[in-house]
C-alpha positions, -999 to +999 in steps of 0.1 A: +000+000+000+014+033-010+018+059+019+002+093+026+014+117+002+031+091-024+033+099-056+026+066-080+043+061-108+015+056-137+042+055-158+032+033-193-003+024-172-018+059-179-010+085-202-020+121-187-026+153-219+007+168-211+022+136-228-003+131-254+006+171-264+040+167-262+037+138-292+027+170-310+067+171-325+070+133-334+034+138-357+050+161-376+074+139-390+049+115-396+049+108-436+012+099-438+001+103-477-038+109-486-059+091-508-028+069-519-043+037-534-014+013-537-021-025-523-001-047-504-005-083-495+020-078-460+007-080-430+006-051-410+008-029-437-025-005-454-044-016-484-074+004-496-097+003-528-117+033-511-134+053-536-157+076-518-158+112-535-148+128-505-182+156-505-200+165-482-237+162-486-255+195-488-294+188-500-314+170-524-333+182-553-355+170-583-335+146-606-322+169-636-311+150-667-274+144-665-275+138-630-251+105-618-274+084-612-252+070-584-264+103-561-303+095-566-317+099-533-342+067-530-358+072-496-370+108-507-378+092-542-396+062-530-416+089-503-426+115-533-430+096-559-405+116-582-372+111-587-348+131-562-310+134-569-285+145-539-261+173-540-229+171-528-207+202-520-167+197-519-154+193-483-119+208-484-110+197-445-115+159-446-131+147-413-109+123-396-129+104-368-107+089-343-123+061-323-105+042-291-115+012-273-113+015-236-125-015-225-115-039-199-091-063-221-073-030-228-059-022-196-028-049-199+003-047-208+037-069-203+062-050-219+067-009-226+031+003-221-010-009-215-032-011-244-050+015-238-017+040-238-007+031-271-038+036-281-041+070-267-008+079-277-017+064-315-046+088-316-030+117-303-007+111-332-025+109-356-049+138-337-020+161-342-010+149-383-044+155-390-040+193-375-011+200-398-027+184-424-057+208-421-082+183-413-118+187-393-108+161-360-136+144-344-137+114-318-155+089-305-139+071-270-153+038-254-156+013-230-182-009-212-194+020-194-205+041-224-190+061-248-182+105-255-185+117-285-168+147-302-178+161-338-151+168-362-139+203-357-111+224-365-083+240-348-063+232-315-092+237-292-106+206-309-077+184-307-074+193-271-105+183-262-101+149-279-063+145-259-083+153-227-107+127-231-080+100-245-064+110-214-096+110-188-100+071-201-068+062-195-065+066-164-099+045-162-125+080-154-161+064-160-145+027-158-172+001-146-165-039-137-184-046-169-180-073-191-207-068-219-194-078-254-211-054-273-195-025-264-175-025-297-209-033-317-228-003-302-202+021-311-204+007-347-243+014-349-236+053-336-205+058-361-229+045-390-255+078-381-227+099-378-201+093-400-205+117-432-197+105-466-159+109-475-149+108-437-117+084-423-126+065-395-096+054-377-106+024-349-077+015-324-087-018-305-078-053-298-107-062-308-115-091-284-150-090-293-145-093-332-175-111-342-200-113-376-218-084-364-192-062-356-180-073-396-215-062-410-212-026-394-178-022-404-186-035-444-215-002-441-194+016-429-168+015-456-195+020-483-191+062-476-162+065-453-121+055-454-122+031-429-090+014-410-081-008-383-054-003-361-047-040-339-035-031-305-017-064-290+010-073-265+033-098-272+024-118-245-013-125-256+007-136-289+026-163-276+026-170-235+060-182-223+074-218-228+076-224-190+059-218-156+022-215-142+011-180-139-022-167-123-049-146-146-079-133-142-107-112-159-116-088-130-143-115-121-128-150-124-093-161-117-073-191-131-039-205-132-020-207-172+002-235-169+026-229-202+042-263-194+017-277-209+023-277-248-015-279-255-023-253-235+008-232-257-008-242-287-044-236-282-030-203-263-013-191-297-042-206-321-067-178-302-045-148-315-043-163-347-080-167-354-086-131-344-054-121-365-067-137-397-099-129-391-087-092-393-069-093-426-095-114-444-119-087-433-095-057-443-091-075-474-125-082-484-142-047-473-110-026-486-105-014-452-073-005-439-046-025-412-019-019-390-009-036-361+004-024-327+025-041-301+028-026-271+064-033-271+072-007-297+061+034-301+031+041-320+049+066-340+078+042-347+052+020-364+036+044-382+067+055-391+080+026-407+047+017-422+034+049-436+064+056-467+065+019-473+027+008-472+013+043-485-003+048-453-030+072-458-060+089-444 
């Protein structure tokens, strides 16, 4: 027990806004291309076939001759019984939602950080290269307990706001003993209302609770928007150590790992795989974007390395 007056060290536990601003400098270096639409087949690295138009929808109107038929509005057509076309306006600041998982599986780490830093300090990355960029920044943070919401905005205020709630979260502010597995699902079915047409959706989770739903919301979603996945891990829950028993536990149950055992290795590795694969077949299929994360390395240093090489781009 720590005494009166201690100071704890949250150091790689919980990330407070004075370090998520000082990343400011490292995002600048960041070589982060837009609308780039080269492929690549290795993991870890983007691929996109996004064609979305990047405009912002303004109003619809009576269909006109010429019109792309592509922009025919059928609710309103099917409503009035004539034929409505939308308009679109050009967006010049791309909105670039940023969206965190703070659930319970996040708060773990073995190595440099938890989870749930990197993914703070991923977002405040990319928070900050969206800034220079001239992009609208919006976010959308989440755990168990809920979810905030900030719309895409421009300027430092914005961004601030967005460190200070990535920060808040951390540190676990509005944490519950939850275990509901659809946290990741819900905040799906809200990004769906509010994610405009041409917007990047950047998603940083583990996704422990990757199932067929979560897959249909995500294929919607990358009908209008840019969407990518960024795979938080630590290296442990990719391959537990050759030797010794160690205790675990969900916050609720508590059980012993005996890595002795080569079956429990094996079925212990086969788990990460499944989600893994399950990832890039998904990315591959819906055009979405990938990168993965170990907690063991910076988030800039792999966006660094990934972003000239992979065309990276939101």
């Amino acid at each position: 027990m720590s005494s009166p007056g201690k100071v704890v060290d949250l150091h790689g536990i919980a990330v407070d806004i004075d370090q998520l601003v000082s990343l400011r400098s490292a995002a600048q270096h960041l070589r982060l291309l837009r609308n780039d639409k080269k492929n690549s087949g290795r993991a870890g690295e983007y691929r996109s076939r996004w064609s979305a138009r990047g405009m912002e929808f303004a109003e619809s109107r009576v269909y006109i001759p010429g019109d792309d038929v592509r922009s025919i509005d059928w609710r309103i057509t099917a409503r009035r019984g004539e034929i409505f076309t939308k308009v679109f306006q050009e967006e010049r600041e791309k909105p670039l939602i940023l969206v965190a998982d703070f659930s319970s599986s996040m708060y773990f780490g073995t190595r440099r950080v938890f989870k749930s830093v990197l993914a703070a300090e991923l977002c405040a990355l990319l928070a900050w290269n969206g800034l220079k960029r001239g992009d609208r920044i919006g976010g959308l943070i989440f755990s168990e307990a809920g979810h905030r919401e900030l719309r895409p905005g421009g300027g430092h205020r914005n961004v601030l706001k967005l460190l200070q709630l990535l920060a808040d979260y951390s540190v676990g502010k509005d944490r519950v003993e939850s275990f509901s597995t659809d946290a990741l699902e819900s905040v799906l079915q809200r990004l769906r209302r509010v994610g405009k047409p041409g917007s990047s959706i950047i998603l940083a989770s583990d996704f422990y609770h990757l199932d067929r739903e979560v897959e249909r919301h995500l294929s919607r979603l990358t009908r209008h928007c840019r969407v990518i996945l960024c795979h938080v891990f630590d290296p442990l829950e990719k391959a537990c150590p050759t030797f010794g028993q160690y205790p675990i536990s969900s916050g609720r149950q508590t059980a012993v790992l005996d890595c002795s055992d080569p079956s429990v290795r094996k079925h212990f590795a086969r788990h990460f795989d499944k989600r893994w694969q399950f990832l890039d077949r998904m990315s591959r299929q819906y055009g979405m974007g990938l990168l993965h994360f170990s907690t063991d390395v910076s988030a800039a240093e792999t966006l660094g390395r990934a972003g000239p090489r992979a065309g990276l781009s939101f």
